[in-house]
C-alpha positions as CSV (number, residue, x, y, z in Angstrom):
1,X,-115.4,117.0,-10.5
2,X,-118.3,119.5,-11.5
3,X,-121.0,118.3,-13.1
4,X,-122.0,118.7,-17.1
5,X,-124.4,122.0,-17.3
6,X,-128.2,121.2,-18.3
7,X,-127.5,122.8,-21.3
8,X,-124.5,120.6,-22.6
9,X,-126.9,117.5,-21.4
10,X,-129.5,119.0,-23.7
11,X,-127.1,119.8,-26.6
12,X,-125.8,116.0,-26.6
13,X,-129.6,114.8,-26.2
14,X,-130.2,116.4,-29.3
15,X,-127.3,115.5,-31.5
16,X,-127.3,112.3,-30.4
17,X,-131.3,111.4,-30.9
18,X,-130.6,113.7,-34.3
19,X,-129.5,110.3,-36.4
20,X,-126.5,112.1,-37.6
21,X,-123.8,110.9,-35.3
22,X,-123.1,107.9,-33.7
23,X,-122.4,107.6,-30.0
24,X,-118.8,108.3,-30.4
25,X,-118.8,110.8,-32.7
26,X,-121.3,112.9,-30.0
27,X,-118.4,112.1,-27.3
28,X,-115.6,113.7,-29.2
29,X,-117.7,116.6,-30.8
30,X,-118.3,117.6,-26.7
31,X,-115.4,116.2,-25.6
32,X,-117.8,114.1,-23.0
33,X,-116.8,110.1,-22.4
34,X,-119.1,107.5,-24.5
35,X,-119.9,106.2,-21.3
36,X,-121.6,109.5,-20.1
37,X,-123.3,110.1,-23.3
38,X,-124.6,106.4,-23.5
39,X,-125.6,106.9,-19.9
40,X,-127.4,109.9,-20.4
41,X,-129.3,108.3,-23.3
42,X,-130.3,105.6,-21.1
43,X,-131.7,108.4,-18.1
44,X,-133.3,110.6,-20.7
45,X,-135.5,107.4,-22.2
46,X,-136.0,105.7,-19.0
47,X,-137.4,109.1,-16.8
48,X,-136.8,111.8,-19.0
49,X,-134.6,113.7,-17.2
50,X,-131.5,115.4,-18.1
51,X,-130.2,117.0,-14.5
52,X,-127.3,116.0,-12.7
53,X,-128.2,113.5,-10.0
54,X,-127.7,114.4,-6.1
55,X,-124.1,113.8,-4.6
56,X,-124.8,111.7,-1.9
57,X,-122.1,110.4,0.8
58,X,-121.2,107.5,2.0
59,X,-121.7,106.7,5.6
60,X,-120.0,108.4,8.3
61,X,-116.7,106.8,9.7
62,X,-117.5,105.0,12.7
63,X,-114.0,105.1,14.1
64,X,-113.4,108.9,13.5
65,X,-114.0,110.1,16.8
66,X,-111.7,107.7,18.2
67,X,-108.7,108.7,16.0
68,X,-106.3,109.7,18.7
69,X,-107.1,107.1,20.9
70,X,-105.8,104.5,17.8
71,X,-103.0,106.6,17.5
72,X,-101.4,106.4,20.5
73,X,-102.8,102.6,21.1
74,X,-100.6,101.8,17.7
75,X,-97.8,104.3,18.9
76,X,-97.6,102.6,22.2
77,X,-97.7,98.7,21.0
78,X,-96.7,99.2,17.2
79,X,-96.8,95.6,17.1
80,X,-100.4,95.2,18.0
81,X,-102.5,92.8,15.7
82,X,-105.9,94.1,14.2
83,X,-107.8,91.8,16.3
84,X,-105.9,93.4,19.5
85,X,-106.8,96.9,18.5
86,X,-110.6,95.6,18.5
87,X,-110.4,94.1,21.6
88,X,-108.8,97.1,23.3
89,X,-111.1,99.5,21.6
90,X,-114.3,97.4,22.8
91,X,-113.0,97.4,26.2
92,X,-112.1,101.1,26.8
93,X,-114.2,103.2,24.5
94,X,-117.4,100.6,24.5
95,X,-117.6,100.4,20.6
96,X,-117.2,97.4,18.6
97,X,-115.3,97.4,16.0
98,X,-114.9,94.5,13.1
99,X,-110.8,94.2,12.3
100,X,-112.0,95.5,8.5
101,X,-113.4,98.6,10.3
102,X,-110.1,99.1,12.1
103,X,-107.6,98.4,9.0
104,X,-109.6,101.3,6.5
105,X,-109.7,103.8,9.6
106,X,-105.7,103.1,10.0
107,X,-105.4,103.7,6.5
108,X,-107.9,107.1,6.9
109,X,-104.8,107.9,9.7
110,X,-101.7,106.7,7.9
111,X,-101.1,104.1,10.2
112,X,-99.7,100.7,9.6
113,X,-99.2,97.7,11.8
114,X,-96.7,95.9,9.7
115,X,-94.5,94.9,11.8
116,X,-90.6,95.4,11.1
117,X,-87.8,93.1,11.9
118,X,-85.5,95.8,13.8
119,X,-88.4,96.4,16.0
120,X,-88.3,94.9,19.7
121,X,-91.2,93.2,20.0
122,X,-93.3,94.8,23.2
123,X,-89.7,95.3,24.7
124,X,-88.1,91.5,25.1
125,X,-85.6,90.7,22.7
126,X,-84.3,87.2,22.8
127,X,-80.4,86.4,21.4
């Protein structure tokens, strides 16, 4: 989503501090969200400035680099636990990994590790 112009910040500003309207009344006459125009209120009177404020990211995925190695570990034990995946990872790539870390980067890939009932477990069926 693009951010409000400086000069629709500086419209609401003024209607707003104007005594005229109310909060909500400034929100639906720019077709803003209360919450933006309350929050801009607050910024203008705590540092008295109206511009957007810098996009910045998250941190970097840890695990990205090591997406087609998870791949084909889950493709070649689909039933491997979280905790196994870790382990594995730790011992061939030298990175440790928390099982948290590994269950967001499997849903980054569209991986799961549920396992199903059909499936053979690692190849022995019993019965």
């Amino acid at each position: 989503m693009k951010a409000y112009s400086v000069d629709l910040r500086e419209r609401i500003i003024i209607a707003a501090e104007s005594g005229q309207y109310s909060q909500a009344e400034v929100s639906e006459q720019f077709q803003v969200s209360q919450s933006f125009v309350e929050k801009l209120l607050c910024r203008w009177h705590k540092i008295g400035d109206l511009s957007p404020k810098v996009y910045t990211p998250g941190p970097k995925r840890v695990l990205a680099p090591y997406g087609t190695w998870i791949r084909a570990a889950v493709r070649e034990q689909p039933d491997i636990t979280l905790e196994e995946l870790c382990e594995q990872l730790e011992e061939e790539c030298e990175i440790i990994a928390h099982p948290s870390m590994m269950w967001r980067e499997l849903a980054w890939l569209d991986l799961t590790l549920k396992k199903s009932r059909s499936t053979i477990v690692r190849g022995i069926r019993h019965g």
